[in-house]
C-alpha positions in Angstrom: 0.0 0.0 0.0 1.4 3.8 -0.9 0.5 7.0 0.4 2.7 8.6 -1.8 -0.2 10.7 -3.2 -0.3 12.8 0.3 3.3 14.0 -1.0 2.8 15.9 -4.3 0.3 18.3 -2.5 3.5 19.6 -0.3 1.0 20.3 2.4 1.1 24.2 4.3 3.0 24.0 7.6 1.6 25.1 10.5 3.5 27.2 12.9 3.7 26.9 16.6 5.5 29.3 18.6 8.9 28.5 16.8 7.6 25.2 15.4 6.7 24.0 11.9 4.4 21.1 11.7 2.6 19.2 9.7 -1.7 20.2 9.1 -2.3 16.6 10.4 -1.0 15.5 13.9 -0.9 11.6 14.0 -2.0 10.4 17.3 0.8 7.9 19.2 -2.2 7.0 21.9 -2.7 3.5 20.0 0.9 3.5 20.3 1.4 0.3 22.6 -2.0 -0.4 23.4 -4.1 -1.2 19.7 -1.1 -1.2 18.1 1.9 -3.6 18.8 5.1 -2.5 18.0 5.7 -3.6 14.2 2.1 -1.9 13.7 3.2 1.2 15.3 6.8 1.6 13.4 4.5 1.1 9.7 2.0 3.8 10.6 4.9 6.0 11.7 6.7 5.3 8.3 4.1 5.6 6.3 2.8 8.9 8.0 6.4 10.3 7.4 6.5 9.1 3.6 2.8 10.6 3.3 4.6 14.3 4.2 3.8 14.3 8.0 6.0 15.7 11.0 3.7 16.2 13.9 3.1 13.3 16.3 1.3 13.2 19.7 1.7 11.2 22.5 1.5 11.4 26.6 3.6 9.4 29.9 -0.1 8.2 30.4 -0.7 6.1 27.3 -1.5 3.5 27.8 -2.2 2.8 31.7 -5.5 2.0 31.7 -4.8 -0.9 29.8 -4.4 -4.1 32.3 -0.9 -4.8 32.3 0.5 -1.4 31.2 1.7 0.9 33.4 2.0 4.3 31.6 4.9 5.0 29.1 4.3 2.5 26.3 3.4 5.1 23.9 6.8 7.1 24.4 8.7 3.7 24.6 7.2 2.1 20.7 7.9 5.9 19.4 11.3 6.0 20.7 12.4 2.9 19.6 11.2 4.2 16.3 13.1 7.4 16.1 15.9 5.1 17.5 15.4 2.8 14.2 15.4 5.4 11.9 17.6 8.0 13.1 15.1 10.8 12.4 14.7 12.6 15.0 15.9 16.4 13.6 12.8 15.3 11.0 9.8 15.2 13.7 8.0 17.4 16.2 7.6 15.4 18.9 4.9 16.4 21.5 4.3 14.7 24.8 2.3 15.4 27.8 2.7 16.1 31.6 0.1 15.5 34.7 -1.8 12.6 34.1 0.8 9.4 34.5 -0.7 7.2 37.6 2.7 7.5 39.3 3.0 11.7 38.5 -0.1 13.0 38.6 -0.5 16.7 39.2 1.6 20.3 37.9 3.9 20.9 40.9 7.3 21.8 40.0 8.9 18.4 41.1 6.3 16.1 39.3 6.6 17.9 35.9 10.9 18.1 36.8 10.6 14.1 37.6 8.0 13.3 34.9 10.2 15.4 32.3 13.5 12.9 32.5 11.2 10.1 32.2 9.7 11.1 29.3 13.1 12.1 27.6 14.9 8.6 28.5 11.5 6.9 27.1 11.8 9.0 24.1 15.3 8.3 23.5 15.5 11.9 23.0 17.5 15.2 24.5 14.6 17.3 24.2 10.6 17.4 23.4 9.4 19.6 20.9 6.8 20.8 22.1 5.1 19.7 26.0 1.6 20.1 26.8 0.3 20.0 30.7 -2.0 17.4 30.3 -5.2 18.4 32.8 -5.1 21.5 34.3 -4.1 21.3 38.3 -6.1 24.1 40.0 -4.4 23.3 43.5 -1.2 24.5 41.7 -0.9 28.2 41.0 -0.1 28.8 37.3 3.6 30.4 38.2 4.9 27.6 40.0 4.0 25.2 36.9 5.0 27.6 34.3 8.1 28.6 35.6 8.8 25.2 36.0 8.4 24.7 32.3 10.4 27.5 31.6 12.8 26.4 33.7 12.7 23.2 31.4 13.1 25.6 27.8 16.0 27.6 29.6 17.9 24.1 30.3 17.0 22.7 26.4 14.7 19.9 27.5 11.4 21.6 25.9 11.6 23.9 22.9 7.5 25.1 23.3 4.8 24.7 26.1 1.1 24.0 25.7 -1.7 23.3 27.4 -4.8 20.9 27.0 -8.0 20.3 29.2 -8.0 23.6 30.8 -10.5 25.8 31.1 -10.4 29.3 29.5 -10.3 31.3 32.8 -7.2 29.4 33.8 -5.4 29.5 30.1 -5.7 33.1 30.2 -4.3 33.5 33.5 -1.6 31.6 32.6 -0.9 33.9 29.2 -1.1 36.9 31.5 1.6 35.2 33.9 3.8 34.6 30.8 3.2 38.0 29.4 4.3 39.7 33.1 6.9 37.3 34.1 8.6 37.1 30.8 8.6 33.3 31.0 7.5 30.5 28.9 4.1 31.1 27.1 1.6 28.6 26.1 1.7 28.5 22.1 -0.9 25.6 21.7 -3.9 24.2 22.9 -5.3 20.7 22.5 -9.0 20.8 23.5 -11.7 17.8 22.5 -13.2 19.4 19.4 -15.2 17.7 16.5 -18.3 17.8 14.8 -20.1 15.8 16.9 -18.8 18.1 20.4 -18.4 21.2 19.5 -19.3 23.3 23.0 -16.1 21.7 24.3 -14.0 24.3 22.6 -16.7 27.0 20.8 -17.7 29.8 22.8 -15.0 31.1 25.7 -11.9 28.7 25.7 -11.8 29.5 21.9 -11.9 33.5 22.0 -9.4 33.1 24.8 -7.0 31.1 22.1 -8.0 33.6 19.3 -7.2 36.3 21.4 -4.1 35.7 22.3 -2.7 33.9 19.0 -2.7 30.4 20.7 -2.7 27.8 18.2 -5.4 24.3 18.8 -4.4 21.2 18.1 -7.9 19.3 18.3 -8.1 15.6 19.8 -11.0 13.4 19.5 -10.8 15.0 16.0 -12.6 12.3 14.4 -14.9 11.3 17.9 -13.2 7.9 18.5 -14.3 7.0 15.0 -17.5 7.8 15.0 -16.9 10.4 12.2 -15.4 7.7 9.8 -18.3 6.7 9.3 -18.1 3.0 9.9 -20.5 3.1 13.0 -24.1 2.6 11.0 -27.7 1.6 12.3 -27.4 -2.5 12.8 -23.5 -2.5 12.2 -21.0 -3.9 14.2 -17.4 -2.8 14.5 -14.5 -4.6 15.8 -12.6 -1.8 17.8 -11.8 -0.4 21.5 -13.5 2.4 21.3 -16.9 0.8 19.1 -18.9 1.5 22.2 -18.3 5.1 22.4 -18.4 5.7 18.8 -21.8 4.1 18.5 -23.6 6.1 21.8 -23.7 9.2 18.9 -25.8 7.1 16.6 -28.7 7.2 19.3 -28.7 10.9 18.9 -30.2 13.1 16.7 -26.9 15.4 15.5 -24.8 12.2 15.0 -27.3 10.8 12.2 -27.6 14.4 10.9 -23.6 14.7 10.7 -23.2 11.2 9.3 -26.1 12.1 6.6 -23.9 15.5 6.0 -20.6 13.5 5.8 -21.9 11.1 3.5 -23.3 14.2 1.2 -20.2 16.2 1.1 -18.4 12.5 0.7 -20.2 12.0 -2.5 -19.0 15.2 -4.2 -15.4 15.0 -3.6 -14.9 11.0 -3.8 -13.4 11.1 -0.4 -14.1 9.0 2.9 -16.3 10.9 5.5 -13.5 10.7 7.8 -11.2 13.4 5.6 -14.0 15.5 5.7 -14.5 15.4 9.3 -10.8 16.3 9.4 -11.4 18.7 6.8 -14.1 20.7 8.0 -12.0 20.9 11.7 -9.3 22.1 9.8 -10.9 24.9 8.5 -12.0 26.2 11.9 -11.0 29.6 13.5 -7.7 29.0 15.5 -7.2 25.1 14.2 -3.5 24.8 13.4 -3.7 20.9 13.0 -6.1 18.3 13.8 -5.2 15.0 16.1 -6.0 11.7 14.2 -4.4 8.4 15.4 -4.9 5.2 12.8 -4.4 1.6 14.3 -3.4 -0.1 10.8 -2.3 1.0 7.6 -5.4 0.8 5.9 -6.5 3.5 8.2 -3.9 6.2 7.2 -4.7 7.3 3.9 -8.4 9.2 4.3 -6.3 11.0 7.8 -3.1 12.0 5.0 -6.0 13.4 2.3 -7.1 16.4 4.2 -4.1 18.1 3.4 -5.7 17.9 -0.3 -9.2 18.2 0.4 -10.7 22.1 0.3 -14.5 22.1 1.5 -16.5 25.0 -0.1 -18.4 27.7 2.2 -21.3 25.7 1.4 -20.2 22.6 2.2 -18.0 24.3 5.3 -21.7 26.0 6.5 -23.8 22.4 5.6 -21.9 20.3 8.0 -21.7 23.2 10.4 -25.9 23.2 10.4 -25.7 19.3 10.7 -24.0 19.4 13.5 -25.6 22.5 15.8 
């Protein structure tokens, strides 16, 4: 299988504080837990050879599988970068806050959880490090100027933040902007068309306002917006029962009807609209897509093709209100 056809488009890059990435971020969370090994390195390849830089992962995938303890994720994509000597080629994000055994923003956790993540990583530095859930027992300087602390020594070249709220993102900016420290240059909030009050509205002028880039997950709602989940279909996968709880409603079947329209007139898979339509939102540097096989890959490389028009943009946008 090829996915050489991603490469002649010579997708835009994305900037992210001093950053260049790719419009698609390819999700490492399947990394280690859906995905052995093997799996993982040909996704990783074939992401690369498609014209992709921009992978996503956290300490925390995958814990909550039985028999996994956190760190799997950053130990199949090191190996990788290992393998193929690529590192200088990739933007590497990882996340802080969330691993069972450093949990939280204090200033030792994210010092501790830091060196981990590097020696996992087989790394000298992370491109870019996102505080996973916001910790409102920590005040934002201690956290931030731990981070900076991190940038000063060369262990993190950017900071972000995901899963905060937009009170707490902006007083964090403001503490950057007075203290002259590290500022947040990306957000990852859970954004699709199928939860779109998770990021419309507040958190979303807050990012606008301030030039911070987002960097959606749940991009494609753990696959609901492939549109593989049907009425009467089954679907081998993880996260079928999630996916399937948004055919019971009524904006699911309208967005899936609205996929499957818009579809039609490009010859494309509902999925690289769903990306493609996300991608075209206000403040949307890149959306987060992860694919457990190879066979899953293409439609996530083809939004970097695919142009909806202002109809079709304001179609799916009605669908899914």
């Amino acid at each position: 299988m090829t996915v050489t056809h991603a490469q002649s488009s010579a997708p835009t890059p994305k900037s992210l504080g001093s950053l260049s990435v790719s419009p698609l971020c390819l999700g490492g969370n399947v990394f280690g837990w859906t995905a052995d090994e093997a799996e993982s390195f040909a996704v990783l390849d074939a992401y690369v050879a498609g014209g992709g830089n921009f992978i996503d992962t956290a300490d925390v995938y995958s814990a909550w599988v039985p028999g996994n303890k956190g760190g799997e994720s950053e130990t199949v994509l090191g190996n990788w970068l290992a393998a193929r000597g690529n590192r200088d080629d990739v933007v590497i994000a990882t996340k802080v806050g969330a691993h069972p055994d450093l949990k939280g923003l204090s200033a030792a956790t994210i010092k501790t959880a830091v060196d981990l993540s590097l020696t996992r990583l087989r790394t000298d530095h992370i491109d870019l490090y996102y505080t996973h859930y916001d910790d409102e027992s920590v005040e934002v300087g201690e956290f931030l100027t731990a981070l900076d602390d991190l940038v000063r020594a060369g262990k993190v070249r950017e900071i972000a933040a995901s899963n905060i709220s937009a009170r707490r993102l902006q007083e964090s900016l403001d503490f950057s902007a007075r203290e002259g420290v590290a500022r947040y240059v990306a957000l990852q909030p859970h954004y699709n068309l199928v939860s779109r009050d998770t990021y419309e509205g507040e958190l979303a002028d807050v990012a606008a306002r301030n030039g911070v880039a987002a960097v959606p997950y749940y991009a494609l709602a753990s696959g609901f917006l492939t549109g593989k989940y049907r009425p009467g279909s089954s679907v081998d996968s993880a996260r079928a029962g999630k996916a399937a709880e948004y055919l019971e409603t009524d904006r699911g079947r309208r967005v899936l009807q609205a996929l499957d329209t818009v579809a039609a007139a490009h010859d494309a898979e509902p999925s690289t609209v769903a990306l493609a339509w996300l991608a075209a939102q206000p403040t949307v540097a890149a959306p987060i897509a992860s694919a457990r096989t190879l066979a899953q890959l293409p439609a996530l490389l083809a939004v970097t093709e695919l142009t909806l028009t202002d109809v079709e943009l304001a179609l799916l946008t009605e669908a899914s209100a």
